[in-house]
N, C-alpha and C positions, 0 to 999 in steps of 0.2 A: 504493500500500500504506500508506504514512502517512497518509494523507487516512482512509480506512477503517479504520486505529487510534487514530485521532481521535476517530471518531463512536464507535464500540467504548467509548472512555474516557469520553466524556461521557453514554454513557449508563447506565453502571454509576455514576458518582458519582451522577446524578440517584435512580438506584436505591437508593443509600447514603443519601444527603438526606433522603428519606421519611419518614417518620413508621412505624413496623411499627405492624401489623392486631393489635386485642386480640384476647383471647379468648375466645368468649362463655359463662359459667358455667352449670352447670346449673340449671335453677326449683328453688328451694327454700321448705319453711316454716316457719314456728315451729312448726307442732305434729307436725314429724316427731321422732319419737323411734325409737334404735337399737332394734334388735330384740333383746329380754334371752337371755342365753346360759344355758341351764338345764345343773345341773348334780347327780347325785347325791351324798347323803351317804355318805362313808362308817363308819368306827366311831360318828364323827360328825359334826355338819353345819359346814359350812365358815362360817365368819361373817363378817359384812360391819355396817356401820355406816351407818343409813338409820332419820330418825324419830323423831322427839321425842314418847316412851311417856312422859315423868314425868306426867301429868293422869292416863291410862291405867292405871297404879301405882297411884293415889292410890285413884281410883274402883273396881277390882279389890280392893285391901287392904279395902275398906270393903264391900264385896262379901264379903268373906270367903275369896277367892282363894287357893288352893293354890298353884296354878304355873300360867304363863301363857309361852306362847313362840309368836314368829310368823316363819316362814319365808317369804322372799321368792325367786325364782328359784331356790332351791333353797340360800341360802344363812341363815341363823339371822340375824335383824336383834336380835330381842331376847328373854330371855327370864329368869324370877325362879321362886323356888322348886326348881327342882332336888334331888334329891338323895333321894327315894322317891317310893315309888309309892302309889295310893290307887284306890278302884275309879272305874272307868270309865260304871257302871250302863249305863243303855242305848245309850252309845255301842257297846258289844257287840252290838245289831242290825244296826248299819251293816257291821259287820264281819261277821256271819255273811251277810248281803247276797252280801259279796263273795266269800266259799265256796261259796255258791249259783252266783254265776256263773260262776266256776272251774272247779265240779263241770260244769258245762252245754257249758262250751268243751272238757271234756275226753269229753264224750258220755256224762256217767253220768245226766244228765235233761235234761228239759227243763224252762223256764218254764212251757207250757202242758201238761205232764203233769198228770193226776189224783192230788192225793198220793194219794188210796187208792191206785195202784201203788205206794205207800214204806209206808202206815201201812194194814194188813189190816184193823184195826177199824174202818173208816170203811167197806166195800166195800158192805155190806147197810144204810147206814143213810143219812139225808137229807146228813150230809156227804162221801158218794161225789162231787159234780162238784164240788168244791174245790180248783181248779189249786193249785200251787206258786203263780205271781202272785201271787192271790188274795190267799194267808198273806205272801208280800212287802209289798202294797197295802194289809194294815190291810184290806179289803175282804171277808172271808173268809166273814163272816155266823157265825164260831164264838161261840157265847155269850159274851158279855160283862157282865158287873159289877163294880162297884168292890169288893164284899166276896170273890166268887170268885176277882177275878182278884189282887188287894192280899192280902187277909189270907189265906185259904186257898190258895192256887198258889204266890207269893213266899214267904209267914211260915212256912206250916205244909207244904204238900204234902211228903214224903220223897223222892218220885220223881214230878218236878215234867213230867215228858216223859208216864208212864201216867193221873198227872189232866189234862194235858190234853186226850191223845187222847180220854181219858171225857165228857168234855162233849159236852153236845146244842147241834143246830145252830138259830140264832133265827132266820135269815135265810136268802133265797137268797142266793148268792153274788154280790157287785157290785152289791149294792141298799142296803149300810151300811157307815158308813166309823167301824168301835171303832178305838182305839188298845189293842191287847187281846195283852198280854205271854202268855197262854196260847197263841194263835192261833202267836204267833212259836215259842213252847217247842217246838211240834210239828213243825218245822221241825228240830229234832235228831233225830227220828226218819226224815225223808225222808233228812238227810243223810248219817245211820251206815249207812244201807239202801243209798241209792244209792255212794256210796264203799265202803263195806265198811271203815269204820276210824271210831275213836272221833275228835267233832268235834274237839276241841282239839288230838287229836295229827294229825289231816287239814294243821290251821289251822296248826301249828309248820312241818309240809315244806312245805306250798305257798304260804303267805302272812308267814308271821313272821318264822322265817329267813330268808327270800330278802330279804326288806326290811331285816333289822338291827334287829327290836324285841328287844334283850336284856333289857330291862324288862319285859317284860309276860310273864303268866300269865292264865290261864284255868280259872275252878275249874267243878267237876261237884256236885251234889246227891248225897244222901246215897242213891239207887242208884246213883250211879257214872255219872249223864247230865252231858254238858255243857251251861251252859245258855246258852241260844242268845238268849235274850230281854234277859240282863243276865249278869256275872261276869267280867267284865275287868278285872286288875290292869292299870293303865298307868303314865307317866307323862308331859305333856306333850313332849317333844322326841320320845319313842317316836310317841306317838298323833300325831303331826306326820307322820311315815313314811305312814299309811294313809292323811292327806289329800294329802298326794304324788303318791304311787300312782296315788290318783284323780284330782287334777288332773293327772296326765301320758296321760292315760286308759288305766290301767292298764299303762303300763311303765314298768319299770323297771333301768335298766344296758342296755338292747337286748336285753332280754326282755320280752315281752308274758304278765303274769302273771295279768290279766285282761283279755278283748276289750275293746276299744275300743267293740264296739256296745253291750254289758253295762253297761259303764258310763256311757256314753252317754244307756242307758235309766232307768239308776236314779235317775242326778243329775241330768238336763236336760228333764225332761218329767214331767209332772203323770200319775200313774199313775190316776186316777181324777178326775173334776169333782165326786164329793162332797168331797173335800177337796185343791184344784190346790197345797196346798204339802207334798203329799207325793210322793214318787216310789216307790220300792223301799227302803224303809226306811232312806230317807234324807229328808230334811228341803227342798225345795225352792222357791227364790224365783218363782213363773210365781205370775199374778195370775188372780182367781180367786174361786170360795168357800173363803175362808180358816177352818178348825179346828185349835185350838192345844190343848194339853193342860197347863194350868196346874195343876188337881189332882192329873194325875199326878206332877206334879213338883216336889209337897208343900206347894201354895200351897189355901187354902181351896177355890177354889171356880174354874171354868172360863170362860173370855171366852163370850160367844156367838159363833156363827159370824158373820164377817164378809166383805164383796167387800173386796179390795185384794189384797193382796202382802203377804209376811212383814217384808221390809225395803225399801220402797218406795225409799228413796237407793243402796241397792246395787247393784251389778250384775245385770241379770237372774239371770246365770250363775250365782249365788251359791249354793251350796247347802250342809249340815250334817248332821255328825251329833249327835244329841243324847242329854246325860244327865241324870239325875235332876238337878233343882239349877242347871238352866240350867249343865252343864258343855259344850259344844261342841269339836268339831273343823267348824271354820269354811273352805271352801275357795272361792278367788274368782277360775276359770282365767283370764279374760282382763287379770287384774292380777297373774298370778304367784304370786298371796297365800294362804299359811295358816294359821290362827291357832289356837292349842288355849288352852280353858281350864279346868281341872279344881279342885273346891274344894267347900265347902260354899251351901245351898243361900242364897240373897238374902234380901233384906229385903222385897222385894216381886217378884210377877212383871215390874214395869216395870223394876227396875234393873239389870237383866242380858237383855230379850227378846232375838231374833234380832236386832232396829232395832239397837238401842241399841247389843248388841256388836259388831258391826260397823260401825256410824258410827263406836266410840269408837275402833276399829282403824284405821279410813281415815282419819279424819281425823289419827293420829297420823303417817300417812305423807303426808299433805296429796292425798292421793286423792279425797276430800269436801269 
């Protein structure tokens, strides 16, 4: 029995003696990065410090910049100007976009309806097969001029929804791509038709409220239309909320306020190849025949169409809304990122394009 608590002994010390077995770590790399935690605002947006904007300031200020804010994961990195509001001009399309699709998830239309189901005056005449799309895509073939649609429909029309239904149609449908603020007007008339409620007060219960834009209003022409084309009071940290929305696609708090496929469709695909940087009346980076609108947005005269991309260093994903004046609501899903900037219009169309404002954004978060 001691012999055999001998060997017992000596072979637990040799076991002691050893050296112990490391452990082997899991493969890692430099370029993993943690997964960002999104988070909603509530009264208001939660702020985090990320980003070196002073250049971004400088060149904005000189720009003529109102207010400028860009939210990151959902939490406010930076933002100036605060404290009113000023209009929004055609970011109001992007937003009536998303009433459209709202209305569509809630089965009052569809995309490829005929608006002549929403607008009777259209039934007997060349613009009966003019989908909803269609008026989305800028593709509509609704007449267009810069005097009809600028001076008489904007300046003068009283009842800016019955001139535009009045116009004759120049095109088939999906054969030309106007950027043609009439075509969108009419668009207020599918959507009182199809909902059964004035636009802006539809836009308060299902889209404004629910998000937290206490800043923003929405004014109507002098018959009482909303106008669907432009009339949004905002102020950047507000119009911040609607690029949220969309970069979360379309939810919001664990409410899905608009489909994920809706938005899907508006912001990430080229609604037509005469012009691949647009979507649903939203502004999109997909490469392509690229058509910009630089007179409408009070610069002399318009680029020619060209091949490339809106912002060739950006994210595919990248996509806008846009207003008079090169004002933007800038959304960049797979960077988290949205930038709003509201103000008067530039010194030139170059110092504010889509490139530029979003280089001078990423590069401030060292993204570029």
């Amino acid at each position: 029995m001691r012999a055999v608590a001998a060997v017992v002994a000596l072979v637990l010390l040799a076991a002691c003696s050893s050296e112990p077995e490391k452990p082997v770590a899991e493969p890692t790399t430099q370029t993993q990065t943690p997964t960002p935690t999104f988070i909603y605002p509530g009264k208001d947006w939660a702020v985090a410090e990320q980003g070196d904007f002073a250049r971004v300031d400088r060149e904005l200020a000189a720009a003529r910049t109102t207010c400028f804010a860009v939210v990151k994961d959902g939490r406010l990195l930076h933002s100036t100007g605060e404290g009113s509001t000023r209009p929004a001009y055609s970011i109001t399309k992007s937003v009536t976009a998303i009433l459209v699709g709202i209305a569509a998830d809630e089965g009052k239309l569809a995309l490829d309806d005929k608006a002549s189901k929403y607008i009777p005056e259209w039934r007997r005449t060349a613009a009966r097969n003019v989908t909803i799309r269609d008026l989305l895509s800028n593709t509509s073939g609704r007449h267009w001029d810069y005097n009809t649609d600028y001076s008489q429909m904007i300046r003068r029309a009283p009842d800016k929804t019955a001139f535009s239904i009045g116009l004759g149609q120049d095109s088939r449908p999906g054969t030309k791509w106007d950027y043609n603020n009439s075509a969108v007007q009419t668009l207020e008339a599918v959507l009182e038709k199809a909902t059964g409620q004035d636009v802006a007060a539809y836009a308060k219960k299902r889209l404004l409220d629910p998000i937290g834009m206490r800043d923003t209003t929405w004014a109507h022409d002098n018959a009482g239309n909303t106008t669907t084309y432009s009339g949004i009071d905002s102020s950047c940290r507000d119009l911040a909320r609607i690029g949220y929305l969309m970069m979360r696609s379309g939810a919001w708090k664990g409410e899905q306020l608009v489909s994920d496929s809706f938005v899907a469709e508006a912001t990430n695909e080229s609604s037509s190849q005469l012009n691949a940087a647009y979507g649903l009346l939203w502004w999109v980076n997909k490469p392509g025949r690229i058509v910009t609108i630089d007179r409408a947005a009070g610069f002399p005269s318009d680029k020619p169409p060209y091949k490339g991309q809106l912002a060739p260093k950006a994210p595919e994903d990248t996509f806008w809304a846009l207003g008079y004046g090169s004002e933007y609501v800038m959304v960049i899903p797979s960077e988290g990122l949205v930038a709003v900037r509201m103000g008067s219009r530039p010194n030139t169309p170059e110092q504010l394009s889509f490139s530029a404002f979003a280089d001078l954004v990423l590069k401030a978060l060292r993204i570029s």
